[in-house]
C-alpha atoms as one frame of an Amber mdcrd trajectory, in Angstrom:
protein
 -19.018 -18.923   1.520 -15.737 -16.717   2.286 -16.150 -12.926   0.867 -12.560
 -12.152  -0.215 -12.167 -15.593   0.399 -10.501 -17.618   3.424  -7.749 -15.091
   4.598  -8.326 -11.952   6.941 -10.237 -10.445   3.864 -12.645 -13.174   4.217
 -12.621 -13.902   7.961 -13.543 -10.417   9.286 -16.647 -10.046   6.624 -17.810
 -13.800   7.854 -17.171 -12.417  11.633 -19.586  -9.891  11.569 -22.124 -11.009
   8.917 -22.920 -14.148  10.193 -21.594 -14.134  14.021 -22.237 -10.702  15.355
 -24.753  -9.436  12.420 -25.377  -5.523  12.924 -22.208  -5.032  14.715 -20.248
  -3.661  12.444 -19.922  -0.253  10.797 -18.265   0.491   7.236 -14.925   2.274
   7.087 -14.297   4.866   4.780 -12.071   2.456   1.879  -9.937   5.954   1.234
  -9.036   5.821   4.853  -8.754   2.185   5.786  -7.137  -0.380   3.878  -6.784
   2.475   0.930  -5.587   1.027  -2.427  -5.402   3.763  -4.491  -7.040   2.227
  -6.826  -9.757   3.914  -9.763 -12.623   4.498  -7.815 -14.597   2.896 -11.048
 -15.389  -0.323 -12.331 -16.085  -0.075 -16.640 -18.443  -2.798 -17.004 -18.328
  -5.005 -20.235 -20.696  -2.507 -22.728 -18.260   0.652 -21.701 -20.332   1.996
 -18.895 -18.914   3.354 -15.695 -19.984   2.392 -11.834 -18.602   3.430  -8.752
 -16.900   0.259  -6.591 -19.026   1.749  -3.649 -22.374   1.362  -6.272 -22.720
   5.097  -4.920 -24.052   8.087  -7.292 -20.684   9.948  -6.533 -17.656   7.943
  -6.693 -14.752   9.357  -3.946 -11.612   9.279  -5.776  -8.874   7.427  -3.617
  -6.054   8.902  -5.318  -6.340  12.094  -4.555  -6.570  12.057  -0.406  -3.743
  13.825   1.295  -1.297  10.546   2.485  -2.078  12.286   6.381  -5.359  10.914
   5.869  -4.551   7.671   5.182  -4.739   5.203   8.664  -3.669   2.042   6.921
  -2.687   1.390   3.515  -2.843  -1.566   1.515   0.468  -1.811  -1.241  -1.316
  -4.487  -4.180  -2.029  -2.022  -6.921   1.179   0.371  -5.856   2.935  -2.939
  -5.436   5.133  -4.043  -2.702   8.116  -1.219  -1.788  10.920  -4.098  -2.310
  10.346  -3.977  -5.210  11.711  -0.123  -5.867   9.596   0.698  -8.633  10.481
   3.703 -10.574   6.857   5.490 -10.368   8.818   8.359 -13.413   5.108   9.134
 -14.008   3.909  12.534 -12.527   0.272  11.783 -12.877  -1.590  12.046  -9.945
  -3.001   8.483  -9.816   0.646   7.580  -9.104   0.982  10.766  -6.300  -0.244
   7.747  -3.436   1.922   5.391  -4.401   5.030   7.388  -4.314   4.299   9.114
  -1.322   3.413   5.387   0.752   6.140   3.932  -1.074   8.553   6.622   0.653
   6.521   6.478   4.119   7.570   2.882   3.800  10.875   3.638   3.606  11.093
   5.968   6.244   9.819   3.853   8.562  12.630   1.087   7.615  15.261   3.762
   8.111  13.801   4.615  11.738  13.705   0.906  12.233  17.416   1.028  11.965
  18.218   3.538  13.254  16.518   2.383  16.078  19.037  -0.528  16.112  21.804
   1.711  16.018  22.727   2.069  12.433  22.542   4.405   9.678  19.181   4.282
   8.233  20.603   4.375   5.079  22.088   1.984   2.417  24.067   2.471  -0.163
  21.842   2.044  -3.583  21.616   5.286  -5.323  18.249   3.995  -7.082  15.810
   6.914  -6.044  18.126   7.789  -2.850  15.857  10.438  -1.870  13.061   7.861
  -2.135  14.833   5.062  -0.667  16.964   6.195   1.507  20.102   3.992  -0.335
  17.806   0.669  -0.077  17.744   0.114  -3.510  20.379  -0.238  -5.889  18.395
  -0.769  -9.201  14.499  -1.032 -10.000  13.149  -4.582  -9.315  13.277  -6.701
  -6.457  16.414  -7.705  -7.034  17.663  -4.238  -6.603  16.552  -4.100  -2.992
  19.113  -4.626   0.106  17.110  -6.849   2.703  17.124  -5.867   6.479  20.614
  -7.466   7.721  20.948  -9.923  10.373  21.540  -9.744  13.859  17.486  -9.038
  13.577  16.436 -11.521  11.901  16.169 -13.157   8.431  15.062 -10.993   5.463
  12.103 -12.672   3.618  13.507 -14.350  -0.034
């Protein structure tokens, strides 16, 4: 009886349901763990709830990326894999702008160890900062060694 199931998604529920009950308080989901995901769920017969089962559903998408303390990448998908995001619709605002924050934090990363912070893709460059050659995963250039392995 995992909610989320048996991962941290599951674990920290279980925690404080059932071994600290009335412990815990509820995080704003726009704020913590954000998703950008629709903030409604269309059930089978076409009508609309909020995920929160609130009367007013609080739309995600459209917080300033300032506001945003962690941020979780599954709907956006994860930055390696330099997705294009060409749409300008503002469901897709998020995703560009955390995609990029992403980014930026690689580039201070290496510049931290001393080298550029930049690679040479031109996918996006202004996006990427030159760690992306081409859309897909297979367009991205891994973190280089001495620091480590990069993830296959």
């Amino acid at each position: 009886p995992f909610y989320g199931g048996m991962t941290i998604q599951g674990l920290l529920p279980w925690y404080y349901e059932y071994l600290h009950p009335g412990k815990s308080v509820e995080l704003n989901r726009c704020v913590y763990n954000s998703m950008n995901d629709n903030p409604k769920l269309v059930r089978d017969n076409g009508t609309e709830r909020c995920r929160t089962n609130q009367e007013e559903c609080e739309d995600c998408r459209k917080i300033p990326k300032e506001q945003v303390v962690t941020f979780h990448f599954t709907i956006c998908q994860k930055p390696w894999n330099c997705l294009n995001f060409r749409s300008k619709l503002d469901t897709h605002r998020l995703c560009r702008e955390m995609t990029h924050e992403w980014y930026k934090y690689r580039s201070q990363l290496e510049i931290s160890w001393e080298r550029s912070g930049q690679g040479n893709g031109t996918h996006y460059f202004d996006r990427y900062f030159g760690y992306c050659r081409t859309s897909g995963e297979k367009g991205y250039t891994p973190i280089q060694k001495p620091y480590g392995e990069a993830l296959s």
